[in-house]
PDB file of N, CA, C, O and CB in Angstrom:
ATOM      1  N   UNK A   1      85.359 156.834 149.296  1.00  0.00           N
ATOM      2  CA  UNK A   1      85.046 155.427 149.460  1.00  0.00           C
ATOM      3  C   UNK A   1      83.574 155.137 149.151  1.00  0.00           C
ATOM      4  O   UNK A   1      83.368 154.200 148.380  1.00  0.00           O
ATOM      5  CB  UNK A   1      85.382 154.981 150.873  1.00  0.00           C
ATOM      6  N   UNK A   2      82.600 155.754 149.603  1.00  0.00           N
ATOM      7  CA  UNK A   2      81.467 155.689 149.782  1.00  0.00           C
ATOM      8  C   UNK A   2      81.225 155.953 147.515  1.00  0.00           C
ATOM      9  O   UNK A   2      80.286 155.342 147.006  1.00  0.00           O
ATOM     10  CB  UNK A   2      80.895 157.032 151.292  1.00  0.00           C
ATOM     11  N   UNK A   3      81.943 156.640 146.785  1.00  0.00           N
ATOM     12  CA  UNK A   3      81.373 156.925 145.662  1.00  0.00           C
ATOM     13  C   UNK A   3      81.799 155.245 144.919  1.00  0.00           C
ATOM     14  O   UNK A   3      81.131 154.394 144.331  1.00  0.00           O
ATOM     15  CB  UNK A   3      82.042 158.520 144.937  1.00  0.00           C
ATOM     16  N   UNK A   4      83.293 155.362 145.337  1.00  0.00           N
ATOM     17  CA  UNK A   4      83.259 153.770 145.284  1.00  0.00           C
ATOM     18  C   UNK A   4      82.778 152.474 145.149  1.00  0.00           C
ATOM     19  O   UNK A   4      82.894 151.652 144.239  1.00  0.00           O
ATOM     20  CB  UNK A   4      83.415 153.556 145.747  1.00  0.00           C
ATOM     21  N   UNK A   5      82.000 152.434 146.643  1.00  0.00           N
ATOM     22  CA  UNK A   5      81.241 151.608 146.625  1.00  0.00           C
ATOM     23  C   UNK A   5      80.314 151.488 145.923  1.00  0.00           C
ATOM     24  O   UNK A   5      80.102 150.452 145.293  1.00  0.00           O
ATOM     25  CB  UNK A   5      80.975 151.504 147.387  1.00  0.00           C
ATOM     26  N   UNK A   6      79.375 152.781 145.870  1.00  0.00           N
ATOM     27  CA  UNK A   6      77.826 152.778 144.937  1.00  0.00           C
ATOM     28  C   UNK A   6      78.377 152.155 143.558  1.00  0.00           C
ATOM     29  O   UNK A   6      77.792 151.218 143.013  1.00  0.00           O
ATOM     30  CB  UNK A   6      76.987 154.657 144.588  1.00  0.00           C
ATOM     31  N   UNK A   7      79.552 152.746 143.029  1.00  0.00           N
ATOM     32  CA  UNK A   7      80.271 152.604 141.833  1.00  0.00           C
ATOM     33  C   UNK A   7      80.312 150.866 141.656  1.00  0.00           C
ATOM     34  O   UNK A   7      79.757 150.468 140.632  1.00  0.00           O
ATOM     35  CB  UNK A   7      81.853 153.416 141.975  1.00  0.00           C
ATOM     36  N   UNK A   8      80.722 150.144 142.268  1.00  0.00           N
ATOM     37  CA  UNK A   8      80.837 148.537 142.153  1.00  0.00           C
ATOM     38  C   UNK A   8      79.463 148.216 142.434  1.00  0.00           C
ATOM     39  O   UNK A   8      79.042 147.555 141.485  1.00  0.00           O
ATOM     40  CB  UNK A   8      81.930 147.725 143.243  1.00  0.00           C
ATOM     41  N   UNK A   9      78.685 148.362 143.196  1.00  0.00           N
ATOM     42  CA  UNK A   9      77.183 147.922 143.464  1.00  0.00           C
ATOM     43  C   UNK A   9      76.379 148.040 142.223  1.00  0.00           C
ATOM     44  O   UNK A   9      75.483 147.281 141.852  1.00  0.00           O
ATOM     45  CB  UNK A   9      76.465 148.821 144.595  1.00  0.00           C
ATOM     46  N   UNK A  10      76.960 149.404 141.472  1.00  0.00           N
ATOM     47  CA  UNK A  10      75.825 149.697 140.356  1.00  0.00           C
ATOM     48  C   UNK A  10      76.242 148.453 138.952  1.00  0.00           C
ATOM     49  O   UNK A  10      75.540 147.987 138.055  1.00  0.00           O
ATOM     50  CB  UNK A  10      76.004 151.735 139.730  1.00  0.00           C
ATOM     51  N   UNK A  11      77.435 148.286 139.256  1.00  0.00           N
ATOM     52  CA  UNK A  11      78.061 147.516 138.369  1.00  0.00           C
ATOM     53  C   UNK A  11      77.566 146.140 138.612  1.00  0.00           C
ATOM     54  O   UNK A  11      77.064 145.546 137.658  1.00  0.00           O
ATOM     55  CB  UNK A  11      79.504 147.654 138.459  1.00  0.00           C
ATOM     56  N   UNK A  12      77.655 145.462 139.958  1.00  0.00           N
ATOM     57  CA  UNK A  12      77.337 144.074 140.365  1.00  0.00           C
ATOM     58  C   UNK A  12      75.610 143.582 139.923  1.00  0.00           C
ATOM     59  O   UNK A  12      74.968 142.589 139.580  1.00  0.00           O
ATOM     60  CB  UNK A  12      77.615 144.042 142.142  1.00  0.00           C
ATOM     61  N   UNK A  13      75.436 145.073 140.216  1.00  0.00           N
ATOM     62  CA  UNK A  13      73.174 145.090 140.178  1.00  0.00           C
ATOM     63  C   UNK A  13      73.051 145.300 138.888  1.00  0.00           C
ATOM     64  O   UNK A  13      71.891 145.269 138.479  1.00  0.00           O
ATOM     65  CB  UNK A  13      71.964 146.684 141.129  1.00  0.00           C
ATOM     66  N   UNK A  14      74.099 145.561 137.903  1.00  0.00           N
ATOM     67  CA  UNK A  14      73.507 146.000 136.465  1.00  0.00           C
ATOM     68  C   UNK A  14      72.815 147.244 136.043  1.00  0.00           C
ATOM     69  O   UNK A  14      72.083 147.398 135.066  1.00  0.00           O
ATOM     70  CB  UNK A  14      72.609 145.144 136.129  1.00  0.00           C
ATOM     71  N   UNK A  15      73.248 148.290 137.136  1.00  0.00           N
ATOM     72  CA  UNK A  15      72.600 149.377 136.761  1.00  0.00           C
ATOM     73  C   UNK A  15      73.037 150.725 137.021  1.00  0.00           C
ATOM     74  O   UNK A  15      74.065 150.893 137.677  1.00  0.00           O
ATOM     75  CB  UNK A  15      71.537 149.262 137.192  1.00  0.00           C
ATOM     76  N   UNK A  16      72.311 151.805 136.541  1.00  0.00           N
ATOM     77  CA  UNK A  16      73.152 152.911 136.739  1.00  0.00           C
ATOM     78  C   UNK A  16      74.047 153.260 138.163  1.00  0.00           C
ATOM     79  O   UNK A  16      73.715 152.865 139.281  1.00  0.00           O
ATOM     80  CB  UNK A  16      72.267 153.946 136.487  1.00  0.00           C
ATOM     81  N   UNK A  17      74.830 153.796 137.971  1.00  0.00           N
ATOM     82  CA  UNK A  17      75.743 153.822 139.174  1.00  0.00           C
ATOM     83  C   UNK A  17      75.250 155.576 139.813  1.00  0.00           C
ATOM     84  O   UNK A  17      74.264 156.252 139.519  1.00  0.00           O
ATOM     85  CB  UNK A  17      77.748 153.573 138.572  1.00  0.00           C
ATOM     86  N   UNK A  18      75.864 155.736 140.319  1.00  0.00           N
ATOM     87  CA  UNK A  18      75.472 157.297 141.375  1.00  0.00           C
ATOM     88  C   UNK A  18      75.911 158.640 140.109  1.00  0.00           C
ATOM     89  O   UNK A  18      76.516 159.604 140.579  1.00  0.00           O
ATOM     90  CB  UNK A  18      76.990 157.476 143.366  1.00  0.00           C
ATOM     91  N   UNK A  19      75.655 158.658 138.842  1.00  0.00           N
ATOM     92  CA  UNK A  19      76.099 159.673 138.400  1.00  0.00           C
ATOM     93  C   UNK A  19      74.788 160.582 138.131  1.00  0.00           C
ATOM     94  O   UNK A  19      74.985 161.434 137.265  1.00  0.00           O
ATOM     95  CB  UNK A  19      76.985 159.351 137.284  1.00  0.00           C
ATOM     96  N   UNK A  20      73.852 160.579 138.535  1.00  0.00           N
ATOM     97  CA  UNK A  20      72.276 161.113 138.133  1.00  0.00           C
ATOM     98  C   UNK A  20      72.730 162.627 139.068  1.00  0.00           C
ATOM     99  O   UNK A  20      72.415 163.747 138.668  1.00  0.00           O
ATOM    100  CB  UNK A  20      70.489 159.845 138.930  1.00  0.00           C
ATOM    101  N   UNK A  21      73.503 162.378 140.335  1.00  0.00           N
ATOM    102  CA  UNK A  21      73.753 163.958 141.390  1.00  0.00           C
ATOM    103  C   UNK A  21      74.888 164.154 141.109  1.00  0.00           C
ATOM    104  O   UNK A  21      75.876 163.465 141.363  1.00  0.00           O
ATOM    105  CB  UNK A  21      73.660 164.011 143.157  1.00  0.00           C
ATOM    106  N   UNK A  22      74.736 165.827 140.163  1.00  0.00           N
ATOM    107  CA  UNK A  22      75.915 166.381 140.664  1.00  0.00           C
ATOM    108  C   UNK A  22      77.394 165.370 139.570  1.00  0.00           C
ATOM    109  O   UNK A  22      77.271 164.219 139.153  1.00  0.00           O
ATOM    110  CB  UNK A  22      75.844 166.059 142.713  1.00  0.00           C
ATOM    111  N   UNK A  23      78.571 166.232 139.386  1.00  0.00           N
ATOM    112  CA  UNK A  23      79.438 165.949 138.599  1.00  0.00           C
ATOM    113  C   UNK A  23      79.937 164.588 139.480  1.00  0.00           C
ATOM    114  O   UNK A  23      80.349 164.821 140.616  1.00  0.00           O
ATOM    115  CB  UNK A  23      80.432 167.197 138.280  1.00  0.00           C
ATOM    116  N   UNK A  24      79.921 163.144 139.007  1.00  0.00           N
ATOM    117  CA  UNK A  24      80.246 162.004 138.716  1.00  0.00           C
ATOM    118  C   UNK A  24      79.835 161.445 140.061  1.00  0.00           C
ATOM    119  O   UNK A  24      80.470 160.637 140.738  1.00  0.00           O
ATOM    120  CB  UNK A  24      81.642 161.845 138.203  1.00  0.00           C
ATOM    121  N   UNK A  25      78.144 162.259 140.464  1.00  0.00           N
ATOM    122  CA  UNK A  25      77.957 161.443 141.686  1.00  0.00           C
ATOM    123  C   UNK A  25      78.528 161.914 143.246  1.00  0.00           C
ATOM    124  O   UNK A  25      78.191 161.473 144.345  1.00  0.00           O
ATOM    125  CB  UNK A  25      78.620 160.150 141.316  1.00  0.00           C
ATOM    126  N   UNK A  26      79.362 162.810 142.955  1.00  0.00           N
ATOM    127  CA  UNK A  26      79.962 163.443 144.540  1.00  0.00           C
ATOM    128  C   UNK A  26      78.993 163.869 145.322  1.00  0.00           C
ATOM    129  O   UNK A  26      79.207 163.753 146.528  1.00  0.00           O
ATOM    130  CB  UNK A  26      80.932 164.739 144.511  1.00  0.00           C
ATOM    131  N   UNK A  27      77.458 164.573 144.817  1.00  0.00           N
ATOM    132  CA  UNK A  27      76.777 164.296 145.583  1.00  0.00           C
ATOM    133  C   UNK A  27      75.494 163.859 146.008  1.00  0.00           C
ATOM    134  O   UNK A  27      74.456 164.265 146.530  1.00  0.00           O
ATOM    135  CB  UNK A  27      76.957 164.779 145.822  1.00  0.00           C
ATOM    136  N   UNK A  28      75.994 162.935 145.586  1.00  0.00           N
ATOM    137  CA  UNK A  28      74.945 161.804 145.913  1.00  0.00           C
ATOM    138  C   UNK A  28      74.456 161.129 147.298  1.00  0.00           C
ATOM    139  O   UNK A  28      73.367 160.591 147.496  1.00  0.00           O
ATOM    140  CB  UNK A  28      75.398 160.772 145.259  1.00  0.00           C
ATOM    141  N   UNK A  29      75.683 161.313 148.341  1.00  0.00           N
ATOM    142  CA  UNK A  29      75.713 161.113 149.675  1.00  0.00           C
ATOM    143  C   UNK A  29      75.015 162.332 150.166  1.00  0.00           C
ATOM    144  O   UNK A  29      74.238 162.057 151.080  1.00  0.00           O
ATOM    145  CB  UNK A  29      77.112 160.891 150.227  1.00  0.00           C
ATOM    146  N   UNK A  30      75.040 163.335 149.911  1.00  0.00           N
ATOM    147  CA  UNK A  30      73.830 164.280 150.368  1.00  0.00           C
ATOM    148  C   UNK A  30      72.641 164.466 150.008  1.00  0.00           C
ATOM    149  O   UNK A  30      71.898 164.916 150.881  1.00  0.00           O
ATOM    150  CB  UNK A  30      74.034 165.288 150.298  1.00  0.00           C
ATOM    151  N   UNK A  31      72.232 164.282 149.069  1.00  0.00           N
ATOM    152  CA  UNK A  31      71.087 163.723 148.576  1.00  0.00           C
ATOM    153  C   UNK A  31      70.445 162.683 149.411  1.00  0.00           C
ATOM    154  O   UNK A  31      69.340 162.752 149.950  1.00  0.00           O
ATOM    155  CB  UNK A  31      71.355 163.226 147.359  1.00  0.00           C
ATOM    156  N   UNK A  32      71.204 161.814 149.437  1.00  0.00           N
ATOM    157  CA  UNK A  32      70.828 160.336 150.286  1.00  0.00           C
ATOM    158  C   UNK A  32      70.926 161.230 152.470  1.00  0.00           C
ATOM    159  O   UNK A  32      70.460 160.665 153.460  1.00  0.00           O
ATOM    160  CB  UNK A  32      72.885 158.487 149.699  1.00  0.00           C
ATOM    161  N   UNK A  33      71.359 162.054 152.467  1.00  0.00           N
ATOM    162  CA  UNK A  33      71.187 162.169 153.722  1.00  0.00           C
ATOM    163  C   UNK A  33      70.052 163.269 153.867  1.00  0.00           C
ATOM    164  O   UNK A  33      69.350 163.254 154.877  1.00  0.00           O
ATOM    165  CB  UNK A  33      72.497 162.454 154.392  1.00  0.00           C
ATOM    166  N   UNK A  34      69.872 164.157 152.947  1.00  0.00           N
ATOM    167  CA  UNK A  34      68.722 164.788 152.571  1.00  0.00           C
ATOM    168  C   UNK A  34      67.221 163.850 152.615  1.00  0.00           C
ATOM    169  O   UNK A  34      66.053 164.152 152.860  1.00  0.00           O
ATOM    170  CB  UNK A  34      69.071 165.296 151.153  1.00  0.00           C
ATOM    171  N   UNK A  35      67.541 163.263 152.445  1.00  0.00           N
ATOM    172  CA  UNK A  35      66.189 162.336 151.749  1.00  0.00           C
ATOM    173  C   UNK A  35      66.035 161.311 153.190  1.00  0.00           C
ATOM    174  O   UNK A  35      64.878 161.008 153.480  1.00  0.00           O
ATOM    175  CB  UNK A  35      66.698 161.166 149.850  1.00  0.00           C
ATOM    176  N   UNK A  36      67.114 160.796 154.057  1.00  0.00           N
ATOM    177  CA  UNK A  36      66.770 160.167 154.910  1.00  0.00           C
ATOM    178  C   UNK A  36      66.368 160.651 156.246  1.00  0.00           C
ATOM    179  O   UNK A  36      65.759 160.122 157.175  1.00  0.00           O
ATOM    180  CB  UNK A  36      67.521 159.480 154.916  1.00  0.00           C
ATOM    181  N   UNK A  37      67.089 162.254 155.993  1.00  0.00           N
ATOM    182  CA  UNK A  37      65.915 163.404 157.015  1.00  0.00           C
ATOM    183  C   UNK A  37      65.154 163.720 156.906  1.00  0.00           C
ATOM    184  O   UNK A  37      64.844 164.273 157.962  1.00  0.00           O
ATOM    185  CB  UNK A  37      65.920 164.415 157.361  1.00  0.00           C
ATOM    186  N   UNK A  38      64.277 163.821 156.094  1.00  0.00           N
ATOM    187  CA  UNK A  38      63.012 164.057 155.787  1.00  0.00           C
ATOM    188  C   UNK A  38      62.270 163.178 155.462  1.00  0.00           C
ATOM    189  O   UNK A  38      61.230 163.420 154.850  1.00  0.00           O
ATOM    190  CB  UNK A  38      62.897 164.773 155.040  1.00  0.00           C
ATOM    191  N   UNK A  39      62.762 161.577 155.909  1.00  0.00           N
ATOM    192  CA  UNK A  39      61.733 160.077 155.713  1.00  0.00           C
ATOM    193  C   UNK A  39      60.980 160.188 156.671  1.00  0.00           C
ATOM    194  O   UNK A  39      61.431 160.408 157.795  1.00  0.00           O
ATOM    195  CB  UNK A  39      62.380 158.505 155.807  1.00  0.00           C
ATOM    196  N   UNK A  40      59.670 160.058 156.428  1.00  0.00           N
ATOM    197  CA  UNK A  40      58.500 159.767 157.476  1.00  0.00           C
ATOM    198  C   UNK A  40      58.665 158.542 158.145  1.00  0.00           C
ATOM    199  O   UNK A  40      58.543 157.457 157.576  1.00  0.00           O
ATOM    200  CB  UNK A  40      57.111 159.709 156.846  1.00  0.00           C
ATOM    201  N   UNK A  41      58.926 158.672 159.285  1.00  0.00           N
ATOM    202  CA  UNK A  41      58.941 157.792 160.360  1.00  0.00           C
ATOM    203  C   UNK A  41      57.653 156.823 160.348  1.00  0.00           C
ATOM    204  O   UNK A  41      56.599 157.457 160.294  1.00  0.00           O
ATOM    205  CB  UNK A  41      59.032 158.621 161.645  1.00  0.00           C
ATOM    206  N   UNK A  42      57.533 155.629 160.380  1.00  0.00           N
ATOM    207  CA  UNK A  42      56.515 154.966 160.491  1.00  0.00           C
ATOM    208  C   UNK A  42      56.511 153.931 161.737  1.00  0.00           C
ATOM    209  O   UNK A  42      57.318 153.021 161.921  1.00  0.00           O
ATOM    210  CB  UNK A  42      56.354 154.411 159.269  1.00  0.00           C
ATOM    211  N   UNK A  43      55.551 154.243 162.441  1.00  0.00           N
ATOM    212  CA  UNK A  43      55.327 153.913 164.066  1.00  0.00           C
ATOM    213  C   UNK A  43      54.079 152.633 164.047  1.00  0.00           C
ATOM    214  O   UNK A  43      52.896 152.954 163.941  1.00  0.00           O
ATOM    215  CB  UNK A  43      54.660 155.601 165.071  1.00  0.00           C
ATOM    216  N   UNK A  44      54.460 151.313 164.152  1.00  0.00           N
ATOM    217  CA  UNK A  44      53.214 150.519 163.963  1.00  0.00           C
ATOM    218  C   UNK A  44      52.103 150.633 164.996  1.00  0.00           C
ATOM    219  O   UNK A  44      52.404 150.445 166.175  1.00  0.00           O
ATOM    220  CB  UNK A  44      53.571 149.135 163.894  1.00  0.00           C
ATOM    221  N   UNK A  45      51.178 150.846 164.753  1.00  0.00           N
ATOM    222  CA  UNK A  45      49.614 151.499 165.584  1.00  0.00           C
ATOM    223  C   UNK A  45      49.460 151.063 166.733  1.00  0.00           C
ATOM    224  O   UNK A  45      48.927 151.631 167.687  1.00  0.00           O
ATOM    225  CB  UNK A  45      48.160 151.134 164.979  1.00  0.00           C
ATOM    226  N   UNK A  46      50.139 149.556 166.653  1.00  0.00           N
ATOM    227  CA  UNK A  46      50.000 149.377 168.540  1.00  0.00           C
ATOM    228  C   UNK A  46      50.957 149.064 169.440  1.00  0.00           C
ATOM    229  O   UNK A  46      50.903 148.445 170.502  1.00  0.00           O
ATOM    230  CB  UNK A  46      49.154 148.321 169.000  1.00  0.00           C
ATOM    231  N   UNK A  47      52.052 149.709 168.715  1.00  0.00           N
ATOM    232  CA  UNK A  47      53.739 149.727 169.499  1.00  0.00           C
ATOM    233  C   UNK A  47      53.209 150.684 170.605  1.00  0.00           C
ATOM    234  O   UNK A  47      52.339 151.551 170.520  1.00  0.00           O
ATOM    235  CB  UNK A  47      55.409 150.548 168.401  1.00  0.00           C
ATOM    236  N   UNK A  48      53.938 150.311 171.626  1.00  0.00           N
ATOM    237  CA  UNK A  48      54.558 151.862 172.490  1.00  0.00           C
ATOM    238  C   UNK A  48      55.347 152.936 172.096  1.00  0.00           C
ATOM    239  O   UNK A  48      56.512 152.670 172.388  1.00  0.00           O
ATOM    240  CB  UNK A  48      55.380 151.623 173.518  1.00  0.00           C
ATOM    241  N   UNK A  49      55.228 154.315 171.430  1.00  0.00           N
ATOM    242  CA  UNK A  49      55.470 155.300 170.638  1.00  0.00           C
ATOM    243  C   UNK A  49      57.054 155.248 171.139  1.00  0.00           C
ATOM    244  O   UNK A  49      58.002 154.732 170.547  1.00  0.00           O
ATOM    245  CB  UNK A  49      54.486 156.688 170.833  1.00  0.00           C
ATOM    246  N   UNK A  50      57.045 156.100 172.706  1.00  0.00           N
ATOM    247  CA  UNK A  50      58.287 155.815 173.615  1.00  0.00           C
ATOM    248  C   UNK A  50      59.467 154.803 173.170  1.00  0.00           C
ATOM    249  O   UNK A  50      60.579 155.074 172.716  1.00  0.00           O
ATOM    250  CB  UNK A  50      57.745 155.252 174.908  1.00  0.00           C
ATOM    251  N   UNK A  51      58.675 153.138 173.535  1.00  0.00           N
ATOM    252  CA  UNK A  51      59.657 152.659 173.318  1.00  0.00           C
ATOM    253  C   UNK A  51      59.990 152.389 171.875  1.00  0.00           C
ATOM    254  O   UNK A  51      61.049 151.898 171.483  1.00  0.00           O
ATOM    255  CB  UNK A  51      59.667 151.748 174.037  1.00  0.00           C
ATOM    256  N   UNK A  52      59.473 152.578 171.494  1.00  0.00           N
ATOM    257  CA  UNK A  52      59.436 151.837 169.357  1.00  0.00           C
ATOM    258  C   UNK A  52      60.831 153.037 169.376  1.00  0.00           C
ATOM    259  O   UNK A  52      61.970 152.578 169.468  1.00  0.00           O
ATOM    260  CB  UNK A  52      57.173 152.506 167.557  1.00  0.00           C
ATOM    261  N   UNK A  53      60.663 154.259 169.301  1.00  0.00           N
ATOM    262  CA  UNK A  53      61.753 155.364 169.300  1.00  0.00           C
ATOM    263  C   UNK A  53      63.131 155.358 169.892  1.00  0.00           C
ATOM    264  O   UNK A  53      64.236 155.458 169.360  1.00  0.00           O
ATOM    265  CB  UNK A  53      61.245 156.372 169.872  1.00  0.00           C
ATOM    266  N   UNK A  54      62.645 155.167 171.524  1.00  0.00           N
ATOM    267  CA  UNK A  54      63.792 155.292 172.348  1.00  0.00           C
ATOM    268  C   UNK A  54      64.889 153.991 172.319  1.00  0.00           C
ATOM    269  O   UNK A  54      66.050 154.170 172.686  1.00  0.00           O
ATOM    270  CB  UNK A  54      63.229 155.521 173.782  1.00  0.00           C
ATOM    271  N   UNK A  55      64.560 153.086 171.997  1.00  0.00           N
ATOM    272  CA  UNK A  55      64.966 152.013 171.998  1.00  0.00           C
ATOM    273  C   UNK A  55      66.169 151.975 171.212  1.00  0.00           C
ATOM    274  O   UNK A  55      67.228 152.042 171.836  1.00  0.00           O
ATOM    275  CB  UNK A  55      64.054 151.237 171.680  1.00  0.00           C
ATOM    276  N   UNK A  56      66.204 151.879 169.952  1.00  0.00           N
ATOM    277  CA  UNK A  56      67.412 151.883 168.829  1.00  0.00           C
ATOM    278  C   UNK A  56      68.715 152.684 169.635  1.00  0.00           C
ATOM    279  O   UNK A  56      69.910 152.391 169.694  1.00  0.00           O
ATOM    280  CB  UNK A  56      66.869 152.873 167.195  1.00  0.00           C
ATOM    281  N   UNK A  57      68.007 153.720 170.171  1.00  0.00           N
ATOM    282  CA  UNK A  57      69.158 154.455 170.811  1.00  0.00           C
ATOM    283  C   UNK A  57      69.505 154.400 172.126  1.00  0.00           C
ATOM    284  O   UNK A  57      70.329 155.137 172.666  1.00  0.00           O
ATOM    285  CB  UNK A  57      69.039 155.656 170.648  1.00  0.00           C
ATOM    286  N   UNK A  58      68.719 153.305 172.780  1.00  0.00           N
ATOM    287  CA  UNK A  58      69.443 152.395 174.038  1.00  0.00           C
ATOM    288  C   UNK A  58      70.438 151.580 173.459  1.00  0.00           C
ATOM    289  O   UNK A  58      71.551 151.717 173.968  1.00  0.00           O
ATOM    290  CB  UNK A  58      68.411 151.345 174.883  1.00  0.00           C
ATOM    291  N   UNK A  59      70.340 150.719 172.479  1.00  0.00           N
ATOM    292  CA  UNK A  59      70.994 149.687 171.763  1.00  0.00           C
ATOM    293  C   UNK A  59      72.441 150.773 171.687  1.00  0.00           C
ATOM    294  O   UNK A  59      73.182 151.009 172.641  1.00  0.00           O
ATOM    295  CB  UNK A  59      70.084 149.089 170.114  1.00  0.00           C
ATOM    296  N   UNK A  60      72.572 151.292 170.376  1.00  0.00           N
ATOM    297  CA  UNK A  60      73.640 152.129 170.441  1.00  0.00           C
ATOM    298  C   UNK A  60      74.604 152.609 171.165  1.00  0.00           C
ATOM    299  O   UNK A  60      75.825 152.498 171.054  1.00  0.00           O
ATOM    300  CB  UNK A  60      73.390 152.759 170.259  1.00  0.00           C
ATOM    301  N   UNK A  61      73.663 153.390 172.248  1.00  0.00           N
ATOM    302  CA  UNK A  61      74.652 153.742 173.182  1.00  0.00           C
ATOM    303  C   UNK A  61      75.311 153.098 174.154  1.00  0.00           C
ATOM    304  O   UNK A  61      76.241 153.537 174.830  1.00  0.00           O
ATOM    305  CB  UNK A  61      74.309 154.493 173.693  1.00  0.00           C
ATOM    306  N   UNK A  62      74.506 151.433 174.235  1.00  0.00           N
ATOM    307  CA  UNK A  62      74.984 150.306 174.403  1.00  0.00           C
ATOM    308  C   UNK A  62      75.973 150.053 174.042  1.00  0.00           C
ATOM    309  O   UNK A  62      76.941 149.971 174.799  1.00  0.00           O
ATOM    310  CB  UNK A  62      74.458 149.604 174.114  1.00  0.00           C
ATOM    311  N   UNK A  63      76.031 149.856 172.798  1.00  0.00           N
ATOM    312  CA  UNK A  63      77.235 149.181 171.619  1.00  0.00           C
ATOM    313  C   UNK A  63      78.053 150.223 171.624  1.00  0.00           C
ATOM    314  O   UNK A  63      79.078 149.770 172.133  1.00  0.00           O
ATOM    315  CB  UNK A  63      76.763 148.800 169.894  1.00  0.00           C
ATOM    316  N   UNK A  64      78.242 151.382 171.362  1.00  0.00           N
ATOM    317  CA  UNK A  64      79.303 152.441 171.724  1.00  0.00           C
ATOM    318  C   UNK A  64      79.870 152.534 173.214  1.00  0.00           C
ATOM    319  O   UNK A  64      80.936 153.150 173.220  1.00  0.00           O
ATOM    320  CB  UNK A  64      78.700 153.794 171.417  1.00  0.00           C
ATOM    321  N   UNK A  65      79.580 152.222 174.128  1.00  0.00           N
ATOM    322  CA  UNK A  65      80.398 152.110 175.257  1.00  0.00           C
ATOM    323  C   UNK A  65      80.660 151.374 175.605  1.00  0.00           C
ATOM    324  O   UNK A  65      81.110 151.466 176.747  1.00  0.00           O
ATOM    325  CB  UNK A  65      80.261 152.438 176.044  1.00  0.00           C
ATOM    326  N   UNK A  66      80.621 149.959 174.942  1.00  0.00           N
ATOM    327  CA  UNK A  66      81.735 149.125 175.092  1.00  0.00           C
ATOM    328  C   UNK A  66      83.003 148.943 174.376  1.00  0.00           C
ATOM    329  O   UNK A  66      83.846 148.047 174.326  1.00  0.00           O
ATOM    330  CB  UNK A  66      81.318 148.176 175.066  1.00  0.00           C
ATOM    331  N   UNK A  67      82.822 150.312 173.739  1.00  0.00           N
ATOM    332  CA  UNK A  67      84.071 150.590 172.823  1.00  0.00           C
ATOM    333  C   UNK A  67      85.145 151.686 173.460  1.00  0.00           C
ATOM    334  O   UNK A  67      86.205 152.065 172.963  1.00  0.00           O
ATOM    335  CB  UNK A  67      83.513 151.192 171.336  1.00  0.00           C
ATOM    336  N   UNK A  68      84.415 152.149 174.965  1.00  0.00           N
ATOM    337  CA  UNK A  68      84.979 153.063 175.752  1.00  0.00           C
ATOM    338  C   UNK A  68      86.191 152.601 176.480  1.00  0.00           C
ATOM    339  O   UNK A  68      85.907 151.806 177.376  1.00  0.00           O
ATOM    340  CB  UNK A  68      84.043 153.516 176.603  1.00  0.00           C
ATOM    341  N   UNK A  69      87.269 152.825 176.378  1.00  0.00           N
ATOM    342  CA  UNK A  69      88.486 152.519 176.943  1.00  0.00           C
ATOM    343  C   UNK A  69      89.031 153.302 177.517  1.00  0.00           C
ATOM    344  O   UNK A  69      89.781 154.040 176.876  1.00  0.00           O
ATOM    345  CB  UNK A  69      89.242 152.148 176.300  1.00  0.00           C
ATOM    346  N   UNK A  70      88.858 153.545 179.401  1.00  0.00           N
ATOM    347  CA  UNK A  70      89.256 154.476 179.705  1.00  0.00           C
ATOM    348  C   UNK A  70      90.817 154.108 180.508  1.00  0.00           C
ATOM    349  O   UNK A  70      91.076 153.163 181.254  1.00  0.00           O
ATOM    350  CB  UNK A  70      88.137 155.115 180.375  1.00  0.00           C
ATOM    351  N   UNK A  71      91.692 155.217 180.045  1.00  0.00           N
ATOM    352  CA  UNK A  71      92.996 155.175 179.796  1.00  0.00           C
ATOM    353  C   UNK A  71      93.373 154.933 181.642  1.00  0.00           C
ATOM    354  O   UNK A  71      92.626 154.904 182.620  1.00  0.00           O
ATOM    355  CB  UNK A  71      93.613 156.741 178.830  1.00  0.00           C
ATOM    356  N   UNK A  72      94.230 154.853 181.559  1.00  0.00           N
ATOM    357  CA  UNK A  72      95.277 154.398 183.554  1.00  0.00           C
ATOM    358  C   UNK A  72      96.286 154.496 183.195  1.00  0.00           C
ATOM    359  O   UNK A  72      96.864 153.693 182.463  1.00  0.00           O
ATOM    360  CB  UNK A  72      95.344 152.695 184.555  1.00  0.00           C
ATOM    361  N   UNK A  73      96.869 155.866 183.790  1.00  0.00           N
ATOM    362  CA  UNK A  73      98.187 155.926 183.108  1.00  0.00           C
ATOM    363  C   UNK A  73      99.359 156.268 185.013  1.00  0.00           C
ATOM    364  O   UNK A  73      99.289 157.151 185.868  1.00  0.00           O
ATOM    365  CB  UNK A  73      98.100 157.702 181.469  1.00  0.00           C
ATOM    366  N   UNK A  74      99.904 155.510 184.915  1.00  0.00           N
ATOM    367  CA  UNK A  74     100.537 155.591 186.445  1.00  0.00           C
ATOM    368  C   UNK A  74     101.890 156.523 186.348  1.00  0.00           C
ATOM    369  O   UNK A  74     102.825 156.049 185.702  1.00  0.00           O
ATOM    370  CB  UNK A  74     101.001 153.891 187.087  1.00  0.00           C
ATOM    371  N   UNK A  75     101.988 157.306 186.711  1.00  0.00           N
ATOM    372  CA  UNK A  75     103.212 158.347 186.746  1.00  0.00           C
ATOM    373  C   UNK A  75     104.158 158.322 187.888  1.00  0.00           C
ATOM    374  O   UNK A  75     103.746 158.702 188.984  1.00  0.00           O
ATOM    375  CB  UNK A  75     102.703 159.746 186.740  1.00  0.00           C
ATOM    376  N   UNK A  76     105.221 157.967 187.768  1.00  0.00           N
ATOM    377  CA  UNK A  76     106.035 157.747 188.841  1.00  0.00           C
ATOM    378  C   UNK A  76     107.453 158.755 188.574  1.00  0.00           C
ATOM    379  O   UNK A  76     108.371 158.760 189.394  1.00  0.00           O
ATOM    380  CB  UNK A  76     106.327 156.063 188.935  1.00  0.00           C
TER     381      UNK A  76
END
């Protein structure tokens, strides 16, 4: 899905599509996860380090447990 997509995007933007990695682009999603682990984090100089970081992943784990549905199953 994901080669897919790049595939119509490159088409919509007018430009090369994901075939530069690897035979027709397959990996191109590792590349792209390669490259977004090793992005330098940029922390604006007078944030709170703590919260600038911790935060995104309050949100998240926010938004993921309200997706928690815990089951009640009555056995009689």
């Amino acid at each position: 899905m994901i080669w897919v997509e790049r595939r119509l995007l490159a088409v919509w933007q007018d430009r090369y599509g994901p075939n530069r990695v690897g035979p027709f682009g397959l990996l191109q999603v590792l590349a792209d996860t390669i490259k977004l682990l090793w992005k330098e984090d940029w922390i604006p100089p007078f944030a709170d380090k703590a919260v600038f970081v911790i935060a995104p992943a309050i949100v998240m784990i926010t938004v993921l447990m309200s997706y928690v549905v815990v089951p009640v199953t009555a056995k009689s």
